[in-house]
N, C-alpha and C positions, 0 to 999 in steps of 0.2 A: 240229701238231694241238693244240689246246687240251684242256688238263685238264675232265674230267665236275668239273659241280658238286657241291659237301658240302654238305650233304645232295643227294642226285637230286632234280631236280624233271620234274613230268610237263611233256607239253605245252602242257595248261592254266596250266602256271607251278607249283601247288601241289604240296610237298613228296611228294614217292612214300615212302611207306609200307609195310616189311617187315611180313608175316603175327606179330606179335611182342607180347609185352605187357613195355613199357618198366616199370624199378625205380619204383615210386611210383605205376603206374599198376593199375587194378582187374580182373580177370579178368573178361569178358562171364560173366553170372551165369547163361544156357545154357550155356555152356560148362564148367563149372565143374559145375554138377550133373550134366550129360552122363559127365566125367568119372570124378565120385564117385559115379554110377551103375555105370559100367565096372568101376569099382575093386573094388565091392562084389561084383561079378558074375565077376569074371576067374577064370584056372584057375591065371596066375602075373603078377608084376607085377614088372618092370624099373625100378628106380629108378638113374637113370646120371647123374654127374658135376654134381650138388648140394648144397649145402651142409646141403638138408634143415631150413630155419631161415625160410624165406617162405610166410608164411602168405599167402594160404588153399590154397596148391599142395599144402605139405607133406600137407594134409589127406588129399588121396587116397592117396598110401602109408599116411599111418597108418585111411584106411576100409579098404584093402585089409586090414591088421591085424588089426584087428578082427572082420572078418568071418571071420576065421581061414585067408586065402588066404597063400600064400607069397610072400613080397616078397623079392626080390634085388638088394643095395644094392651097384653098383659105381661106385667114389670112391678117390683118392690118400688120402683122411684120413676119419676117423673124425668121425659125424656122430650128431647125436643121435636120427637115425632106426636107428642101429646097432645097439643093443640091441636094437630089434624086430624087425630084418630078418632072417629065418629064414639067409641065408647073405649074407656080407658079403666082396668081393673088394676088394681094393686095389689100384689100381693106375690107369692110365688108360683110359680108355674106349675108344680108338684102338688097345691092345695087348689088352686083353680081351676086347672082343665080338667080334672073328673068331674069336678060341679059341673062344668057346664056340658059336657059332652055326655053324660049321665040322661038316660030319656025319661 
């Protein structure tokens, strides 16, 4: 059986494309305010396994900040959203979030 092609192509031929926004590329600007609308509004807000450092993503944890909602930063390393994020776990995302989502 022959190897799938790298990239996937559809069967129009043209390259199939993951739900995803590639490094370099711009966040659809609905989306993105959709988001920092969320953000603004949440009761708590999950920041998991980012560097905390790509703008304009970063922005919605620090709107959620702002708005004085609690932000929970889980990351192996210390990010410069740390000092804002009301509780900061370390560790990987994979070991963390069953603990805590676990009732």
């Amino acid at each position: 059986m022959p190897l799938p092609a790298i990239p996937p192509r559809c069967a129009c031929g043209g390259l199939l494309r993951p739900g995803v926004v590639w490094f370099g590329e711009p966040l659809p600007f609905e989306t993105l305010q959709a988001a920092l609308e969320e953000a603004r509004s949440c009761d708590l807000l999950l920041v998991v396994g980012t560097s905390a450092v790509v703008y304009p993503a970063v922005g919605v944890a620090h709107a959620a900040v702002e708005a004085g909602h609690p932000v929970i930063e889980i990351n192996p390393d210390e990010t410069p959203l740390t000092p804002h994020a009301t509780v900061s776990l370390r560790g990987r995302a994979g070991e963390i979030l069953p603990r805590i989502c676990t009732p």
